[in-house]
C-alpha positions, -999 to 999 in steps of 0.1 A, spaced: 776 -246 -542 760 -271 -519 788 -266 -497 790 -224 -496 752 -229 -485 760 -253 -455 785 -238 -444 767 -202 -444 732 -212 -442 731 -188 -408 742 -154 -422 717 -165 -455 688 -170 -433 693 -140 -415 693 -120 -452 667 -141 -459 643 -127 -428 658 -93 -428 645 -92 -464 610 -102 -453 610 -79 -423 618 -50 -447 598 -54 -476 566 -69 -456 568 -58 -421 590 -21 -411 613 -6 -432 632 27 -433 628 58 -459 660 84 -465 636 120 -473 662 132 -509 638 161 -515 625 190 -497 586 180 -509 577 182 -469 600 206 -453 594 219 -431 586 191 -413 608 164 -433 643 176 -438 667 161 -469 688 136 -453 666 126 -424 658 87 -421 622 80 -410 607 46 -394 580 34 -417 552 11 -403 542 -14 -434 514 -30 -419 500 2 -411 472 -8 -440 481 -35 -455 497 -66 -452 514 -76 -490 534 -102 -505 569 -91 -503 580 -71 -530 545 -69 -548 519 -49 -543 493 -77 -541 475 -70 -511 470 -98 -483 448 -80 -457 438 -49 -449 450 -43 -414 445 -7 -404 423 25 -427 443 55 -437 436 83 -417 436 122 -433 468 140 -416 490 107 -420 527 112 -440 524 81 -462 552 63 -484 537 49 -514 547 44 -548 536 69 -577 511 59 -601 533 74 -629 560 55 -627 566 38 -592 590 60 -577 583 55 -539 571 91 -525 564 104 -494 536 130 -486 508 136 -466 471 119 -467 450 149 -473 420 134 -486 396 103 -480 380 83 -505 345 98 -516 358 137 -499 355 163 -524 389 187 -527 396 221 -544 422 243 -538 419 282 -540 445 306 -538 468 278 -517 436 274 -492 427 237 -490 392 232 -492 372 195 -482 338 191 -486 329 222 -485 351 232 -451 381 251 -458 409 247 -434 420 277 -412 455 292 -418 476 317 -391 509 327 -403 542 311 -385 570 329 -397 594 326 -427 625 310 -439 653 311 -473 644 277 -492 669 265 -508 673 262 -548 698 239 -566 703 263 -591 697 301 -576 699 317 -548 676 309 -517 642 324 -517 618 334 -494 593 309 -478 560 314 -453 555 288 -428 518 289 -419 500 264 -392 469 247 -416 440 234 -393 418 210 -405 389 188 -391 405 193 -359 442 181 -373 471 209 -376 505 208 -397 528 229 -405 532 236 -442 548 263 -462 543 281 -491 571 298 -519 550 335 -535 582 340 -563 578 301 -576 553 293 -604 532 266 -588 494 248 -590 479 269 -562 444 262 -576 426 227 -586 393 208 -586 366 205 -570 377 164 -575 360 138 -561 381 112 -548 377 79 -560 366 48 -538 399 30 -527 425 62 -535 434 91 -516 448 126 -521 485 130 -512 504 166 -505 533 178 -498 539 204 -469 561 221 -489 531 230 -508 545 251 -540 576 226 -542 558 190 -544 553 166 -570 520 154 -553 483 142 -563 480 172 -584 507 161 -609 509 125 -603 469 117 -593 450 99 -568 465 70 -549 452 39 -553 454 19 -519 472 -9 -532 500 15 -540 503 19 -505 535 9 -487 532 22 -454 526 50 -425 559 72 -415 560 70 -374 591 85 -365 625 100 -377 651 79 -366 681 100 -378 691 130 -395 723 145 -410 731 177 -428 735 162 -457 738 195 -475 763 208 -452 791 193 -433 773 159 -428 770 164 -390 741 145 -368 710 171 -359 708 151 -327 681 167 -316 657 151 -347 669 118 -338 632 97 -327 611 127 -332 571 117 -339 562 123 -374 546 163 -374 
């Protein structure tokens, strides 16, 4: 054994820091769902920046330092309350901001955000036929995504007011009526945190033939 480790004690060390550099530093996040189409497609691969917040011990979720504040707008790994799945979705809601939602219209403290339609597109469904979707631009505090919403699905298009607790945030998914977000899973809790999503660094069609979408490779998060 003594002599398997001397002899490789390079390529080890290398694992060794490579895991640290992963699990404490930058890592990288396939999307499998279509939670934040349209602006996360399945099979794209984004950057994520872990000391965006916090710095951790590797592979816990004990928290070091806090190096950066979440800010609302911000597509967010973190790991679900329910059952630590990792997740991605967008921060929607600051600690102490008070939410409802009302006929899909998102509404903080008192301000709802302003909506103008931006076409439409088929979703896609595992087990039926591709519906119809509306993409609308939401503007809030200044901030605009593009999100969409599904009329034939049966989704929670109405909640609160809640108040968000000190330390946890409200998480969404642009693909509003297709998202298992803070309205099934809960607030956040910032320890649960893993990091900010910067950048797509790759994509493939990984529901068609496989083939690169080239021109989604390094795009800024929407």
């Amino acid at each position: 054994m003594k002599k398997l480790v001397r002899e490789n004690k390079g390529w080890l060390l290398f694992l060794l820091l490579f895991g640290v550099f992963r699990t404490a530093i930058a890592d990288w996040n396939p999307i499998p769902s279509g939670s934040m189409r349209p602006n996360l497609l399945e099979g794209d691969v984004v950057f994520v920046n872990r000391l965006a917040y916090n710095v951790k011990i590797p592979l816990t979720d004990v928290v070091l330092a806090r190096v950066g504040e979440p800010r609302r707008g911000d597509v967010v790994t973190f790991s679900s309350p329910t059952d630590g799945t990792r997740l991605i979705k967008r921060l929607v809601a600051l600690p102490g901001d008070i939410v409802e939602m009302r006929d899909e219209q998102l509404i903080i403290n008192g301000q709802s955000a302003s909506y103008a339609a931006a076409g439409t597109a088929m979703e896609p469904l595992a087990d039926a036929a591709p519906i119809a979707a509306q993409r609308i631009d939401e503007t809030f505090d200044g901030h605009r995504r593009r999100i969409q919403v599904i009329p034939e699905l049966m989704a929670l298009r109405n909640f609160g007011p809640v108040t968000v607790p000190r330390d946890q945030f409200m998480m969404l998914g642009d693909n509003r009526d297709r998202s298992a977000d803070s309205r099934m899973v809960g607030m956040v809790p910032r320890h649960l945190l893993i990091g900010r999503a910067e950048r797509i660094l790759a994509s493939a069609d990984i529901d068609g033939n496989w083939m690169p979408r080239m021109e989604r490779f390094g795009m800024k998060m929407p």
